[in-house]
C-alpha positions as CSV (number, residue, x, y, z in Angstrom):
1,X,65.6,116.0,141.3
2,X,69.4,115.1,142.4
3,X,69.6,112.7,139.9
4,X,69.2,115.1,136.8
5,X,71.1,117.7,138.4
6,X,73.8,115.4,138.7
7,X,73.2,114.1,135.4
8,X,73.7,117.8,133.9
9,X,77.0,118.0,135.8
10,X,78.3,115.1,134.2
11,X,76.8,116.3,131.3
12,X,78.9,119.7,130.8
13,X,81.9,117.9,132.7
14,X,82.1,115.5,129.5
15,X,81.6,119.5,127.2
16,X,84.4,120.4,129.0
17,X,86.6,118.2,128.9
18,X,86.4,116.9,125.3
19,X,86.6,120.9,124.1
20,X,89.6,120.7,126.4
21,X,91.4,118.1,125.0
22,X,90.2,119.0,122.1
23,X,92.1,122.4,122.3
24,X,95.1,121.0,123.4
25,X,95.8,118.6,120.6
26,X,95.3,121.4,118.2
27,X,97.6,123.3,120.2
28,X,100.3,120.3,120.0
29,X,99.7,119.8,116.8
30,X,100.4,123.2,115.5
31,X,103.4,123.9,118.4
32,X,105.1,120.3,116.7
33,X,104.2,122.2,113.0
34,X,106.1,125.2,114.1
35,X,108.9,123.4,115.2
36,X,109.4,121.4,112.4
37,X,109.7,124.6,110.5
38,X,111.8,126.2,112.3
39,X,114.1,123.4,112.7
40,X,114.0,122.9,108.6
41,X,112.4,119.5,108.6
42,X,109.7,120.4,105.9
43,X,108.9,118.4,103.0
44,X,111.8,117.4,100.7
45,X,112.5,117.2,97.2
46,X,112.7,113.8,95.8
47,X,114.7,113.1,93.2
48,X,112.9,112.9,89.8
49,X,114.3,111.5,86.4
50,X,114.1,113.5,83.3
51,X,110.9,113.3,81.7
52,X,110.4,111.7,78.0
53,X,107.9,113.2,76.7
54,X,107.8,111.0,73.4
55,X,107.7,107.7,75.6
56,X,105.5,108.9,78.5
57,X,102.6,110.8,77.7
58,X,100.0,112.3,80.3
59,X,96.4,110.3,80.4
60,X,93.4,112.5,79.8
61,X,90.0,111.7,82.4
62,X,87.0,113.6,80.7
63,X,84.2,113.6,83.4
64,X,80.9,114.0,82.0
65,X,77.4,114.5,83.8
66,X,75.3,111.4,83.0
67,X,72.2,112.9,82.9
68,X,73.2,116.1,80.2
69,X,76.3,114.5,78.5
70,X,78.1,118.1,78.9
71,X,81.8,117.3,80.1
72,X,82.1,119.2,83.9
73,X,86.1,118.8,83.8
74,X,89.2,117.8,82.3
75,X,92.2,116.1,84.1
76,X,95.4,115.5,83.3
77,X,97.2,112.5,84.9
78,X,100.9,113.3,84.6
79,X,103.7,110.5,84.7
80,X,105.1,110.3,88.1
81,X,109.1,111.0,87.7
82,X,109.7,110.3,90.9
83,X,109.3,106.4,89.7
84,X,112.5,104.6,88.2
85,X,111.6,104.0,84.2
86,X,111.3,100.6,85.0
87,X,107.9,101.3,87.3
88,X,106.9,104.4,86.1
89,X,104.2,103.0,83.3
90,X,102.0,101.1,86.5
91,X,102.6,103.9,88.5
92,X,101.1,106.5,86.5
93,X,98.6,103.6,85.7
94,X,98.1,103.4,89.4
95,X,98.0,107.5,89.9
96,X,94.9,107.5,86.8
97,X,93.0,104.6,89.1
98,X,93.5,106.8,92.3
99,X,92.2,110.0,90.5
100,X,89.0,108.1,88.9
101,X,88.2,106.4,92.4
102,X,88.1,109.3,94.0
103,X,86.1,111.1,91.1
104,X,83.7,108.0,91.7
105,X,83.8,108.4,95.7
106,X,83.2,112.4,95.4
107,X,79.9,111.7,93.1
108,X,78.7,109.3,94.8
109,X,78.7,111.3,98.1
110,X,76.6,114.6,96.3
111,X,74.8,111.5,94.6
112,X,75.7,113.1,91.3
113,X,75.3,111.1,88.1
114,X,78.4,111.2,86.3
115,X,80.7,108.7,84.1
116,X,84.0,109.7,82.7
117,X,86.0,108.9,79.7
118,X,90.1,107.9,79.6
119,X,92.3,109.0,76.5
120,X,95.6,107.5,76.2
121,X,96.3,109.2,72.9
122,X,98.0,112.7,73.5
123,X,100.0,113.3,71.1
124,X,102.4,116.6,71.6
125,X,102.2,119.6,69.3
126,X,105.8,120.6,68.7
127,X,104.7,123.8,66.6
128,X,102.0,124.9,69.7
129,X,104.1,123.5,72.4
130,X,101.3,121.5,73.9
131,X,99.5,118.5,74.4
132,X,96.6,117.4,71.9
133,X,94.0,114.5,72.3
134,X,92.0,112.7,69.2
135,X,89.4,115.4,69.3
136,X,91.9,118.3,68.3
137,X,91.4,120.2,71.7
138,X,94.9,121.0,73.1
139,X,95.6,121.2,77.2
140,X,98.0,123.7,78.3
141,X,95.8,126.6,79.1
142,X,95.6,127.4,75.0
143,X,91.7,127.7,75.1
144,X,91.8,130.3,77.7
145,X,94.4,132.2,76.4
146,X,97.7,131.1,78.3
147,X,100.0,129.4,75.8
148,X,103.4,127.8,76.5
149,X,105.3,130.7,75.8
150,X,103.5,133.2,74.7
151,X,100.7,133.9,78.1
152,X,97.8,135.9,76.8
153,X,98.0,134.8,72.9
154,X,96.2,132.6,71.3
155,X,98.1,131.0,68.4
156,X,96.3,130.2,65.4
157,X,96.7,126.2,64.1
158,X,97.1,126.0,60.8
């Protein structure tokens, strides 16, 4: 009979404590946030390079559903100007393989049946001011009525 009583003691001693501590990192955490804030250390701008649009295009990742073949979404990966022209082609190389993984990690967590498809062929629309892949459908919002510079018209390709 002492025993489990004892037993529950330590039992909701060990409760307490770890929503305790629990509570006071969160509480640290957040204190150290507002600080930094208020203090002006918050995320700086990096430098980036201008961006050549001719030279560097973004990389399309169509993800399908395996079992249907209807495409679920479309991503652009765009090139990272942070990078110095000399490393930004494996970079953005490197930003396409970190988008797919975790594509692949996400799906295989909901077990979802999916494959994608990479297109390295955009080719930019001077006339529509937007990005076009082999298939004729253009990303920049066009095909839900938000072009470049016109937002709520749909321009007609001739």
């Amino acid at each position: 009979m002492m025993g489990r009583l004892w037993g529950r003691i330590v039992q909701a001693w060990l409760a307490f404590s770890n929503a305790f501590a629990n509570t006071v990192e969160e509480v640290a955490f957040r204190v150290g946030l507002a600080f930094d804030v208020l203090v002006g250390r918050v995320p700086i701008r990096t430098d980036k390079r201008p961006w050549v649009r001719s030279a560097e295009t973004p990389i399309l990742v169509d993800v399908y559903d395996w079992t249907t073949d209807r495409l679920i979404f479309s991503v652009l990966c765009w090139p990272p100007l942070e990078s110095g022209m000399g490393d930004a082609y494996q970079d953005h190389r490197e930003r396409v393989e970190e988008v797919m993984t975790t594509f692949a990690e996400g799906a295989g967590r909901k077990s979802w049946s999916t494959y994608w498809e990479v297109d390295h062929g955009l080719v930019w629309d001077h006339r529509r001011e937007c990005w076009q892949d082999g298939d004729g459908h253009r990303y920049d919002g066009s095909r839900f009525g938000a072009g470049s510079r016109t937002p709520g018209i749909v321009r007609e390709a001739s």
